[in-house]
PDB file of the backbone (N, CA, C, O) and the ligand in Angstrom, with CONECT records:
HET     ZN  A 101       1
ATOM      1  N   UNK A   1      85.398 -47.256  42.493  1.00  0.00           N
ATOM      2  CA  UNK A   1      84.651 -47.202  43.750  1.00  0.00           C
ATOM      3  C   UNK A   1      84.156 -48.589  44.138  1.00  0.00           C
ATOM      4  O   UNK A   1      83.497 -49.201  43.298  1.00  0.00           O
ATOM      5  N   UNK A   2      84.445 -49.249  45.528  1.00  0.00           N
ATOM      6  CA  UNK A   2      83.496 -50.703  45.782  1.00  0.00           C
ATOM      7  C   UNK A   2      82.086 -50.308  45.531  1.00  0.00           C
ATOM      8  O   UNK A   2      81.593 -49.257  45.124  1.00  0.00           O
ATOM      9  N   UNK A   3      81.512 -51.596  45.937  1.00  0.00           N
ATOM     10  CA  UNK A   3      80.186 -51.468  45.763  1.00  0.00           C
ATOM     11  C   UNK A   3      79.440 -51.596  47.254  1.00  0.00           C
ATOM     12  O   UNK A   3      79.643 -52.281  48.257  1.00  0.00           O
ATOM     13  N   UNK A   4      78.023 -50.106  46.693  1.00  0.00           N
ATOM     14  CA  UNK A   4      77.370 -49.781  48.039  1.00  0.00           C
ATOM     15  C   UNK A   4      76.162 -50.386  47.317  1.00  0.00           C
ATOM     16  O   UNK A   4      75.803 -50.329  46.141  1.00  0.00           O
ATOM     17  N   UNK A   5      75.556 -51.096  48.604  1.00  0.00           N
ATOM     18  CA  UNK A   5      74.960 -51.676  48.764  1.00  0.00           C
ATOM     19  C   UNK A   5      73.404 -50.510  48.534  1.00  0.00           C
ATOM     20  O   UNK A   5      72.557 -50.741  47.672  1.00  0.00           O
ATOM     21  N   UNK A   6      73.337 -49.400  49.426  1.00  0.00           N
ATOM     22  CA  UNK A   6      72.454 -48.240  49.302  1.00  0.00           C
ATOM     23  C   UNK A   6      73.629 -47.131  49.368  1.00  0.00           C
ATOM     24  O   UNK A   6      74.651 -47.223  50.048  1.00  0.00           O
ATOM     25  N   UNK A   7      73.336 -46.272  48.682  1.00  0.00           N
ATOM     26  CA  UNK A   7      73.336 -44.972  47.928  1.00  0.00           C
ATOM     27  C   UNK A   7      72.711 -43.756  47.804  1.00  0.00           C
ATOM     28  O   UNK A   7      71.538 -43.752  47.431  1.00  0.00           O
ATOM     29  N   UNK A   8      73.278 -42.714  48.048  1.00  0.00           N
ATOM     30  CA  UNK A   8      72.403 -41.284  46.881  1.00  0.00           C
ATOM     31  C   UNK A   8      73.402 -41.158  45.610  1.00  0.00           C
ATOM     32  O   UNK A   8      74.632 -41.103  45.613  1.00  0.00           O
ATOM     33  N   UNK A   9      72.543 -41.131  44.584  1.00  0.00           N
ATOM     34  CA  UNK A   9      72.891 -41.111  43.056  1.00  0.00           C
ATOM     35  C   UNK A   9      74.220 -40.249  43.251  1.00  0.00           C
ATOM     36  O   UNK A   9      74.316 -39.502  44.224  1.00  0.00           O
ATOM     37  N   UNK A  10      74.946 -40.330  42.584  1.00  0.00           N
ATOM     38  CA  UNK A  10      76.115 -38.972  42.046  1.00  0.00           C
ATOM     39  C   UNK A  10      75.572 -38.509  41.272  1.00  0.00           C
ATOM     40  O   UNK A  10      75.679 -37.378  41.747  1.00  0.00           O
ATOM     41  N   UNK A  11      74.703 -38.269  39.903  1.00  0.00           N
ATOM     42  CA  UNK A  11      74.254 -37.706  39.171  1.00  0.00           C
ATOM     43  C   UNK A  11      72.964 -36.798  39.382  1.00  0.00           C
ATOM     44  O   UNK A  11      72.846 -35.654  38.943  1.00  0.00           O
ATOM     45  N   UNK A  12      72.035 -37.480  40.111  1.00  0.00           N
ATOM     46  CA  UNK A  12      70.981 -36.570  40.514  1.00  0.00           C
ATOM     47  C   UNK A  12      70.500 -36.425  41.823  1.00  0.00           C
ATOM     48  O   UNK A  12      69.686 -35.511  41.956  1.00  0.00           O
ATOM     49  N   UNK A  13      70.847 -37.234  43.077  1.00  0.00           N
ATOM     50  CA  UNK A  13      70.931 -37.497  44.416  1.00  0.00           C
ATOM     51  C   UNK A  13      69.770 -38.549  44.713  1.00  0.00           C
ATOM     52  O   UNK A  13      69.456 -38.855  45.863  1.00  0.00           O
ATOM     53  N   UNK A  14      69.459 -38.817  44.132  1.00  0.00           N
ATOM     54  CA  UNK A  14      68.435 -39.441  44.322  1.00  0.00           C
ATOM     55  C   UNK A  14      68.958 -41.104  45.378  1.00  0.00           C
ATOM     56  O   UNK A  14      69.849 -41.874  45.019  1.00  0.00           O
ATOM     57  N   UNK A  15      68.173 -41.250  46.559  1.00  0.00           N
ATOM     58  CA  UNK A  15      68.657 -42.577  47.170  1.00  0.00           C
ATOM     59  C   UNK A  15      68.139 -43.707  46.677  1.00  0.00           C
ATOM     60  O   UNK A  15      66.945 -43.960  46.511  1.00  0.00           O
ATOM     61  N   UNK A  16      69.263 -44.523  46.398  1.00  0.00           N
ATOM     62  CA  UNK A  16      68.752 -45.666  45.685  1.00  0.00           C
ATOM     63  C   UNK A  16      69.396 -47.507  46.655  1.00  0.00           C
ATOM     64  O   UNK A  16      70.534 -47.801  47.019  1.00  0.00           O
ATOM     65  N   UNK A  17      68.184 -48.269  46.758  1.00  0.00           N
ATOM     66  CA  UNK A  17      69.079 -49.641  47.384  1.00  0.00           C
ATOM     67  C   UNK A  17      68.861 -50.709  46.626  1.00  0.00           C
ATOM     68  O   UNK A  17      67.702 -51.108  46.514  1.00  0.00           O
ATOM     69  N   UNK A  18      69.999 -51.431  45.912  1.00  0.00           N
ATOM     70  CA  UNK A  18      70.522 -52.205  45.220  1.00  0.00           C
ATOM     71  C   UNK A  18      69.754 -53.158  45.902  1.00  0.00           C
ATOM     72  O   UNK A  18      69.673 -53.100  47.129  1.00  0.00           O
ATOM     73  N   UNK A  19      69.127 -54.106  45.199  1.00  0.00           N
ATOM     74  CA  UNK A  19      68.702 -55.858  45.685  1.00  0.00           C
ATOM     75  C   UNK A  19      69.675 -56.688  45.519  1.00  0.00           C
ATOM     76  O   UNK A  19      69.575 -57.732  46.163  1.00  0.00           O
ATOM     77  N   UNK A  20      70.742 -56.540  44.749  1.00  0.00           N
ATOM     78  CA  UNK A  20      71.909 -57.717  45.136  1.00  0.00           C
ATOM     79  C   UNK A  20      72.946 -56.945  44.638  1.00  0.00           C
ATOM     80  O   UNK A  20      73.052 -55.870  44.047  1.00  0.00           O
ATOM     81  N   UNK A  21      73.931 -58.116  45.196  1.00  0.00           N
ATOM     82  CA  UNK A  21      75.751 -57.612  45.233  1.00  0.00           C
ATOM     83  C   UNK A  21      76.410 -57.580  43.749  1.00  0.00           C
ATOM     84  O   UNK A  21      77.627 -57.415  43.660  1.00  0.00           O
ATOM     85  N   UNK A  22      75.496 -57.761  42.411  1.00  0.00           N
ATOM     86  CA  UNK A  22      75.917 -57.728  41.263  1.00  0.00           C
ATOM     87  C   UNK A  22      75.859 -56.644  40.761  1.00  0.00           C
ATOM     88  O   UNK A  22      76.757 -56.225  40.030  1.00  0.00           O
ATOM     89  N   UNK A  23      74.013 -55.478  41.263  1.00  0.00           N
ATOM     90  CA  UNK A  23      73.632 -54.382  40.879  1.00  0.00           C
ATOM     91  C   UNK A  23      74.751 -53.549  40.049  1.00  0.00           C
ATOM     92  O   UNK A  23      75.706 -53.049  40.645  1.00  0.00           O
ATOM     93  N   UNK A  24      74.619 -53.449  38.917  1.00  0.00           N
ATOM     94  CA  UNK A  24      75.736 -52.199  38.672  1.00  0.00           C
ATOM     95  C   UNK A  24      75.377 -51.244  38.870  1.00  0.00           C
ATOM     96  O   UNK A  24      76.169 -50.321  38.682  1.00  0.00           O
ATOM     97  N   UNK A  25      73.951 -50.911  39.371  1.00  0.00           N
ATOM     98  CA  UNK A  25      73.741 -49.495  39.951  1.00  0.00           C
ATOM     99  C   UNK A  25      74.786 -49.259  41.663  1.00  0.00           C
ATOM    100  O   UNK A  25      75.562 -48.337  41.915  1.00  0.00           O
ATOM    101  N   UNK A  26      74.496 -50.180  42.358  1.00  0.00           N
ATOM    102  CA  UNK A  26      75.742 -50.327  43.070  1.00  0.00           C
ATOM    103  C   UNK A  26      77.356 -49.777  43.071  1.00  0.00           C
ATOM    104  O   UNK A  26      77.885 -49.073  43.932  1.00  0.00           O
ATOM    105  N   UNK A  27      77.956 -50.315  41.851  1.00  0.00           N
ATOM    106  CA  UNK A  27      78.926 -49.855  41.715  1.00  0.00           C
ATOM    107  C   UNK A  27      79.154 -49.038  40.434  1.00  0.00           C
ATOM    108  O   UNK A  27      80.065 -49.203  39.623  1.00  0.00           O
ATOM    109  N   UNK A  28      78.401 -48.344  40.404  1.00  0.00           N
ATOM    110  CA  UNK A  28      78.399 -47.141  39.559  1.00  0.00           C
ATOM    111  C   UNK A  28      77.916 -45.535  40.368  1.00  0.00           C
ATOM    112  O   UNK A  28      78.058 -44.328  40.174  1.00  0.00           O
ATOM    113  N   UNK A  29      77.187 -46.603  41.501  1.00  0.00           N
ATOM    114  CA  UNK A  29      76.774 -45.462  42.561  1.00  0.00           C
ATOM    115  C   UNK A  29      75.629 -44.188  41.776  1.00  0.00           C
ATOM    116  O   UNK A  29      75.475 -43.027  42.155  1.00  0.00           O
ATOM    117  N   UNK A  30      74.933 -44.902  40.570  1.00  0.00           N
ATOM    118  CA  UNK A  30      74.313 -44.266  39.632  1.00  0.00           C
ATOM    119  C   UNK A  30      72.862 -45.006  40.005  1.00  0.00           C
ATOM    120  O   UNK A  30      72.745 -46.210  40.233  1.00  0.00           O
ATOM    121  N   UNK A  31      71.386 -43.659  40.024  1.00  0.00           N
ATOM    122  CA  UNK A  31      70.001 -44.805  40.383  1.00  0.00           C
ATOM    123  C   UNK A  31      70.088 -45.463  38.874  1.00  0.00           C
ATOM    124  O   UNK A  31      70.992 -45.431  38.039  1.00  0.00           O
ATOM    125  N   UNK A  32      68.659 -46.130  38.861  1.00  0.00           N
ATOM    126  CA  UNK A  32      68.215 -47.111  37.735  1.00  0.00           C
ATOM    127  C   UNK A  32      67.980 -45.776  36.497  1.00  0.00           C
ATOM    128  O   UNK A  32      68.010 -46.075  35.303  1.00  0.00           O
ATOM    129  N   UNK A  33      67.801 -44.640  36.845  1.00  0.00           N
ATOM    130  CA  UNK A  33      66.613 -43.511  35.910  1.00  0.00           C
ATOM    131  C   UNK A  33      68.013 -43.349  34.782  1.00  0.00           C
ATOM    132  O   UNK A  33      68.082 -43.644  33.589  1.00  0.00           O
ATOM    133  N   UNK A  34      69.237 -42.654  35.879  1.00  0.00           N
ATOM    134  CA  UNK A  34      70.261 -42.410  35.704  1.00  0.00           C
ATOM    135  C   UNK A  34      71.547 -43.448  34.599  1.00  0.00           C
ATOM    136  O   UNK A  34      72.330 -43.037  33.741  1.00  0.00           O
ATOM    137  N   UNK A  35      71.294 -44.855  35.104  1.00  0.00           N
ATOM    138  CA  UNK A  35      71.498 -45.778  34.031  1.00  0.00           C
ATOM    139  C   UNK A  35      71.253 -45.833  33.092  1.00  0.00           C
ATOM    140  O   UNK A  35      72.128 -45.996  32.241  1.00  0.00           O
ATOM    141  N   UNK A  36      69.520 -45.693  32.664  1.00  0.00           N
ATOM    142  CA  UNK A  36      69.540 -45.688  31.752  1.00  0.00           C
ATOM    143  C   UNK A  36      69.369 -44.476  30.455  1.00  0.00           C
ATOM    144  O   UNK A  36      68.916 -44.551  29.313  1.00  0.00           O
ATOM    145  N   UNK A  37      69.934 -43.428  31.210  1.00  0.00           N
ATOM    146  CA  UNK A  37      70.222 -42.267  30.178  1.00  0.00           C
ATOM    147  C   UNK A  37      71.505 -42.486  29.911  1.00  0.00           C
ATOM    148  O   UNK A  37      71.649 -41.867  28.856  1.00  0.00           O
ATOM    149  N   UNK A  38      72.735 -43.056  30.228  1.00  0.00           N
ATOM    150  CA  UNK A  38      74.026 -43.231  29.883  1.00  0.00           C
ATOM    151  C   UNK A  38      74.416 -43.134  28.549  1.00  0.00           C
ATOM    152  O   UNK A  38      75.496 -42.650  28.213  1.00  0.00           O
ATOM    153  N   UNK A  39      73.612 -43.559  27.798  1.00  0.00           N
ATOM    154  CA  UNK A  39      73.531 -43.333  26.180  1.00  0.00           C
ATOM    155  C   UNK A  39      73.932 -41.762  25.553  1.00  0.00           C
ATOM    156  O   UNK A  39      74.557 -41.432  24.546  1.00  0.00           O
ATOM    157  N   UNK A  40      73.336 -41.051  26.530  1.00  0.00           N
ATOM    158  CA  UNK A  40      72.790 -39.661  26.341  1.00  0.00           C
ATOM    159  C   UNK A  40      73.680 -38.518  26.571  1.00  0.00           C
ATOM    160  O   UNK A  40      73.665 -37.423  26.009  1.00  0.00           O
ATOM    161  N   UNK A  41      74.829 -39.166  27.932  1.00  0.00           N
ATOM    162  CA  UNK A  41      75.550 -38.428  28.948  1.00  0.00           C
ATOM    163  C   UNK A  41      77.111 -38.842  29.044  1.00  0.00           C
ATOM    164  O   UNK A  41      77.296 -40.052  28.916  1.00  0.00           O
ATOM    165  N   UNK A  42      77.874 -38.320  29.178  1.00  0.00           N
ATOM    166  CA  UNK A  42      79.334 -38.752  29.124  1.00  0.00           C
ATOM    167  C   UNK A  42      79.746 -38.837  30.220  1.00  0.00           C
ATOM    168  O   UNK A  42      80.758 -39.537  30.193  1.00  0.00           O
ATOM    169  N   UNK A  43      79.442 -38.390  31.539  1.00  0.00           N
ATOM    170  CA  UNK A  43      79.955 -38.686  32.740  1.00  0.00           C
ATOM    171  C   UNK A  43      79.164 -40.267  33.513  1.00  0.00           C
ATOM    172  O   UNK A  43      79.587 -41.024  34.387  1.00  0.00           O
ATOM    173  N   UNK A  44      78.063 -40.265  32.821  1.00  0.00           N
ATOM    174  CA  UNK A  44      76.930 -41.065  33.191  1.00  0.00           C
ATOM    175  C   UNK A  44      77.948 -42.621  32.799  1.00  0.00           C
ATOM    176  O   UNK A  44      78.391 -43.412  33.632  1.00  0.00           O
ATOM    177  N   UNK A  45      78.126 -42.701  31.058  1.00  0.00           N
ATOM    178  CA  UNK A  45      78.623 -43.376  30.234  1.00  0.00           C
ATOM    179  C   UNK A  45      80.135 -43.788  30.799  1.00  0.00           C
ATOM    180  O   UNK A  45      80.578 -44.934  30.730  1.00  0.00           O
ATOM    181  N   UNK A  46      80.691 -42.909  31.244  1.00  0.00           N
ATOM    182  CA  UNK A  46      82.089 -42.979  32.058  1.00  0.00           C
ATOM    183  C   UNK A  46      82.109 -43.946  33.755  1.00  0.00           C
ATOM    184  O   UNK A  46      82.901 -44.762  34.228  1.00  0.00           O
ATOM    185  N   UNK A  47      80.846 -43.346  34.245  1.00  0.00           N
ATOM    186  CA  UNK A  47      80.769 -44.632  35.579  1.00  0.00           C
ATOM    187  C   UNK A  47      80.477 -45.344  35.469  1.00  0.00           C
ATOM    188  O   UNK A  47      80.811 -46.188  36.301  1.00  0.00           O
ATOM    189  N   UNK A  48      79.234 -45.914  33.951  1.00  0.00           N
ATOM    190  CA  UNK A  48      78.911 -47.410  34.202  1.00  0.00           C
ATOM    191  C   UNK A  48      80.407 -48.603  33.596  1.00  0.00           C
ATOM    192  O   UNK A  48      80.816 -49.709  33.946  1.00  0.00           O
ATOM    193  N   UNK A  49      80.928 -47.267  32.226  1.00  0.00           N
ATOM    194  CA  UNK A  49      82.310 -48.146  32.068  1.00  0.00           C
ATOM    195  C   UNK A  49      83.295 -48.199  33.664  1.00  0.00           C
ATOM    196  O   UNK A  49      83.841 -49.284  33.860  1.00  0.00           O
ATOM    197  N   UNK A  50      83.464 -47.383  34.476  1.00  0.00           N
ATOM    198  CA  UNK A  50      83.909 -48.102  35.776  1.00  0.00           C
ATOM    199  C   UNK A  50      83.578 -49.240  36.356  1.00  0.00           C
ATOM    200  O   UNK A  50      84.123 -50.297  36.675  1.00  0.00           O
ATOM    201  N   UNK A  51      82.176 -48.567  36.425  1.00  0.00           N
ATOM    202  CA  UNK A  51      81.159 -50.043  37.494  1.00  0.00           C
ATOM    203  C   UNK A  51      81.616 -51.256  36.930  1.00  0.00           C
ATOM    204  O   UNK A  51      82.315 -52.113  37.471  1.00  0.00           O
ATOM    205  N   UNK A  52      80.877 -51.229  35.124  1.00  0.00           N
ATOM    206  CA  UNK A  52      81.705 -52.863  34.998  1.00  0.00           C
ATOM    207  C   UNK A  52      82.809 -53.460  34.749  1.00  0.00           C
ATOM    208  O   UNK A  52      82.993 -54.659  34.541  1.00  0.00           O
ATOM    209  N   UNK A  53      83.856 -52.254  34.783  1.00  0.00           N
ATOM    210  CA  UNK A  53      85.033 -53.218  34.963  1.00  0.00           C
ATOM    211  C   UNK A  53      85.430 -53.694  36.658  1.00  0.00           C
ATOM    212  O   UNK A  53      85.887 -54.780  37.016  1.00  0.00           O
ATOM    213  N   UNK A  54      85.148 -52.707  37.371  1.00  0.00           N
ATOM    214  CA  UNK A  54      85.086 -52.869  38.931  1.00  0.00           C
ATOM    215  C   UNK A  54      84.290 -54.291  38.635  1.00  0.00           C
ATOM    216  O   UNK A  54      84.878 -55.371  38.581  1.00  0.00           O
ATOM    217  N   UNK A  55      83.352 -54.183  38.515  1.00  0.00           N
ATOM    218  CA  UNK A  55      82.546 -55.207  39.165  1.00  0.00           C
ATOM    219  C   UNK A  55      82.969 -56.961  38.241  1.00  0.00           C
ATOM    220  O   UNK A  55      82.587 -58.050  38.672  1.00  0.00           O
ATOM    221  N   UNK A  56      83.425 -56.854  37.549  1.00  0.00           N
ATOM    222  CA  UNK A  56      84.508 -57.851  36.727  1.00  0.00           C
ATOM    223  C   UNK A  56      85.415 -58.171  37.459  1.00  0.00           C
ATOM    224  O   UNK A  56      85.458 -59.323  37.891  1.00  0.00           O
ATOM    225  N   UNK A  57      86.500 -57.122  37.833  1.00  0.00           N
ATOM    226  CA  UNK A  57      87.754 -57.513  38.766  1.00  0.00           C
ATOM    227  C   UNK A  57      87.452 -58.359  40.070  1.00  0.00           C
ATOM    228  O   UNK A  57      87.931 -59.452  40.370  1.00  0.00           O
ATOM    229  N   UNK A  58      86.424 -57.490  40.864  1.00  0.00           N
ATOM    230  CA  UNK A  58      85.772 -58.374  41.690  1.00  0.00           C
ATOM    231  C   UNK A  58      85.286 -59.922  41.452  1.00  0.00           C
ATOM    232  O   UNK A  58      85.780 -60.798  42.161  1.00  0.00           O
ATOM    233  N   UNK A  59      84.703 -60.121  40.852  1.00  0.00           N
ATOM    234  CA  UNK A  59      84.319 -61.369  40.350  1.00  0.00           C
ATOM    235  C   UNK A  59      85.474 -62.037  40.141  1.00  0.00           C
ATOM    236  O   UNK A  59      85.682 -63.040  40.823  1.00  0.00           O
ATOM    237  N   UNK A  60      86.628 -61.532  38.978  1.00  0.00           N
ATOM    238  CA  UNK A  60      87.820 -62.436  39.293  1.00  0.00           C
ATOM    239  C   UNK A  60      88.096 -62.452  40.143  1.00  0.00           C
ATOM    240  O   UNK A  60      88.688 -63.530  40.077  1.00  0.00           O
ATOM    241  N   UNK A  61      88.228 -62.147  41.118  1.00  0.00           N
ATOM    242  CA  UNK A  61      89.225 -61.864  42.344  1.00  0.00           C
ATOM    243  C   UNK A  61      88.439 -63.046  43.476  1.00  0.00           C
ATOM    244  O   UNK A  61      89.060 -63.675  44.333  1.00  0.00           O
ATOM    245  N   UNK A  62      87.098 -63.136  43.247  1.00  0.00           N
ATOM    246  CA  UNK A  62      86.867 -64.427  44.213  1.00  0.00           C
ATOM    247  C   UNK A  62      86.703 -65.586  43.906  1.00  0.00           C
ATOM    248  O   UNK A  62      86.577 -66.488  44.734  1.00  0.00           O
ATOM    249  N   UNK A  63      86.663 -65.838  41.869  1.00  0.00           N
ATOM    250  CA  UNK A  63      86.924 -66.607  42.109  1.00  0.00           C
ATOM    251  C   UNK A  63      87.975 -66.740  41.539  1.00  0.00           C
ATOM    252  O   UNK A  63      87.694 -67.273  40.465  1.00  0.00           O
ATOM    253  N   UNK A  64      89.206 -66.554  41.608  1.00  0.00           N
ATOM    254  CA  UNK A  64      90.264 -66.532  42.102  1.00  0.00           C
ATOM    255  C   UNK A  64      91.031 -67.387  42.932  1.00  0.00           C
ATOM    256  O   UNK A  64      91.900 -68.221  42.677  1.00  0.00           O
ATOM    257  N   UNK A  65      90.266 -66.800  44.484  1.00  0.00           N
ATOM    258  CA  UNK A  65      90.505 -67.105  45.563  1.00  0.00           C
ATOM    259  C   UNK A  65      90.027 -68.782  45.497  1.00  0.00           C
ATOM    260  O   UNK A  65      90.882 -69.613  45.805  1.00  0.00           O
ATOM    261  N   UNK A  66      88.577 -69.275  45.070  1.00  0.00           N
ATOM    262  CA  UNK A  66      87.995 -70.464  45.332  1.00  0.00           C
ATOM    263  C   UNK A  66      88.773 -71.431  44.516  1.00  0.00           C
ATOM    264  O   UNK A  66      88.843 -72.578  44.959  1.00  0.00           O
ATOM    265  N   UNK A  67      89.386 -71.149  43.368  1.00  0.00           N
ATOM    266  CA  UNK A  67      89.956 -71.688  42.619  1.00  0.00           C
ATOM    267  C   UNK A  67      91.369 -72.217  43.184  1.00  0.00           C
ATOM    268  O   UNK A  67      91.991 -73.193  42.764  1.00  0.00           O
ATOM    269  N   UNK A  68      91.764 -71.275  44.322  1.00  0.00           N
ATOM    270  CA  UNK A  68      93.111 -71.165  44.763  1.00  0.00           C
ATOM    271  C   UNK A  68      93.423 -72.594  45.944  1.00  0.00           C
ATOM    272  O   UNK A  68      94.500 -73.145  46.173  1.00  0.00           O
ATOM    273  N   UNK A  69      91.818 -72.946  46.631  1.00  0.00           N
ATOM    274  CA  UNK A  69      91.510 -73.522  47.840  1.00  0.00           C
ATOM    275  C   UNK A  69      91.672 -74.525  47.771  1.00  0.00           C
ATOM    276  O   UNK A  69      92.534 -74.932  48.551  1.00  0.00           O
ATOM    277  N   UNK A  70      90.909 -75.757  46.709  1.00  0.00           N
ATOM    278  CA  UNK A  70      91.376 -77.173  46.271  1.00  0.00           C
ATOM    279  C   UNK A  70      92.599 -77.864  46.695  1.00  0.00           C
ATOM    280  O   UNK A  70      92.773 -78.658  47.620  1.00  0.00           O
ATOM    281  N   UNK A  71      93.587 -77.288  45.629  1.00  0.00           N
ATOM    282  CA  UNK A  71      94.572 -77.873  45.637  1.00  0.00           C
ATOM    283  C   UNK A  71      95.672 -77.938  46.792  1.00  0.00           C
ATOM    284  O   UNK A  71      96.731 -78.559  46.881  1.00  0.00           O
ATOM    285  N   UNK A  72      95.023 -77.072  47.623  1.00  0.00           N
ATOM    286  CA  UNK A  72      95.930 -76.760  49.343  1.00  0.00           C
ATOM    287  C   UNK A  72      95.389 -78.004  50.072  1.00  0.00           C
ATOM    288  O   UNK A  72      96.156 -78.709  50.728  1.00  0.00           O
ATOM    289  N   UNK A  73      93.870 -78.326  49.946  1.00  0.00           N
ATOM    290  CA  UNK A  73      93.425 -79.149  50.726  1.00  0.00           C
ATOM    291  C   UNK A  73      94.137 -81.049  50.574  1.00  0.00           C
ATOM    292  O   UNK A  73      93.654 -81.966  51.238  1.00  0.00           O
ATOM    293  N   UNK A  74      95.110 -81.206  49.747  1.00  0.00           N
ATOM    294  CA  UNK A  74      95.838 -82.376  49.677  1.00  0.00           C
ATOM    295  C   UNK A  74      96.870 -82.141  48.785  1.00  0.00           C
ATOM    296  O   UNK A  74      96.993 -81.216  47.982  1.00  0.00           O
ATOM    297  N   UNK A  75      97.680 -83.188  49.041  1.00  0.00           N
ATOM    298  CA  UNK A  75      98.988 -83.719  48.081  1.00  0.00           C
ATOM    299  C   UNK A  75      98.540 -83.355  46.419  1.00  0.00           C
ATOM    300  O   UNK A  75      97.333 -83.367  46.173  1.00  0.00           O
ATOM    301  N   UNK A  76      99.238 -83.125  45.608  1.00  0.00           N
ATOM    302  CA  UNK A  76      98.866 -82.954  44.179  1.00  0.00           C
ATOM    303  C   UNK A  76      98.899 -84.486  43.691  1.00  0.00           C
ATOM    304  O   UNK A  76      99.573 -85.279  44.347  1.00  0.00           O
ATOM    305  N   UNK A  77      98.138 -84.957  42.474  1.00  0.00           N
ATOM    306  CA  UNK A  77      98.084 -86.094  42.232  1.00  0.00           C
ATOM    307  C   UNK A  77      99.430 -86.958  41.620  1.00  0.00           C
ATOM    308  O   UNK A  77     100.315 -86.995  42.475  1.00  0.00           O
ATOM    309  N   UNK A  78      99.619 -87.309  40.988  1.00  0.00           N
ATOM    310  CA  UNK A  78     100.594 -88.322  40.120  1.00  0.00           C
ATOM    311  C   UNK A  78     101.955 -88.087  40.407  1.00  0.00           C
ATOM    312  O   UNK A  78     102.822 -88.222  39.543  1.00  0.00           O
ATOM    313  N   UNK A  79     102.315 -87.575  42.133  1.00  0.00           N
ATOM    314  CA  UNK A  79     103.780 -87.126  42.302  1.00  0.00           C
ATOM    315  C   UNK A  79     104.318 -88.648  43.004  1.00  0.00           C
ATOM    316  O   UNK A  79     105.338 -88.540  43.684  1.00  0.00           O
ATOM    317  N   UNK A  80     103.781 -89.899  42.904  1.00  0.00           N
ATOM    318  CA  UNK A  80     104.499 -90.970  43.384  1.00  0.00           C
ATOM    319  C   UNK A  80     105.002 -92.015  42.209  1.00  0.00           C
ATOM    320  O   UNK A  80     105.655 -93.014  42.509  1.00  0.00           O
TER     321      UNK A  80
HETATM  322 ZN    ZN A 101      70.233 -40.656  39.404  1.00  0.00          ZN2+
END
């Protein structure tokens, strides 16, 4: 699932709004209460292993992209 910014829980409905774009409550779409019973719960335990691999891929993926930008902006070095 991307990541929402605000939410109602999947686990207990509860509406919850993330303070930044890292929140893994975000992309687990799980509140804070709900996080931290994951220990406890197997479906709970099953979205936060989503959230952080989602939220990993993402992270590669931009920087990725920034990594990608440099070397477009001129000639590569030592080709004369
Ligand atoms: Zn919850």
């Amino acid at each position: 699932m991307p990541f929402r910014p605000a939410f109602d829980c999947l686990w207990c409905g509860e509406h919850h709004a993330t303070r930044a774009t890292d929140d893994l409550e975000g992309w687990a779409h799980l509140c804070p209460d709900c996080v931290g019973r994951a220990a406890d719960n197997e479906f709970l335990r099953f979205r936060l292993r989503r959230a952080l691999a989602e939220r990993s891929t993402a992270a590669a993926a931009s920087s990725a992209t920034s990594a990608t930008a440099p070397p477009a902006a001129g000639p590569p070095a030592g080709q004369e």
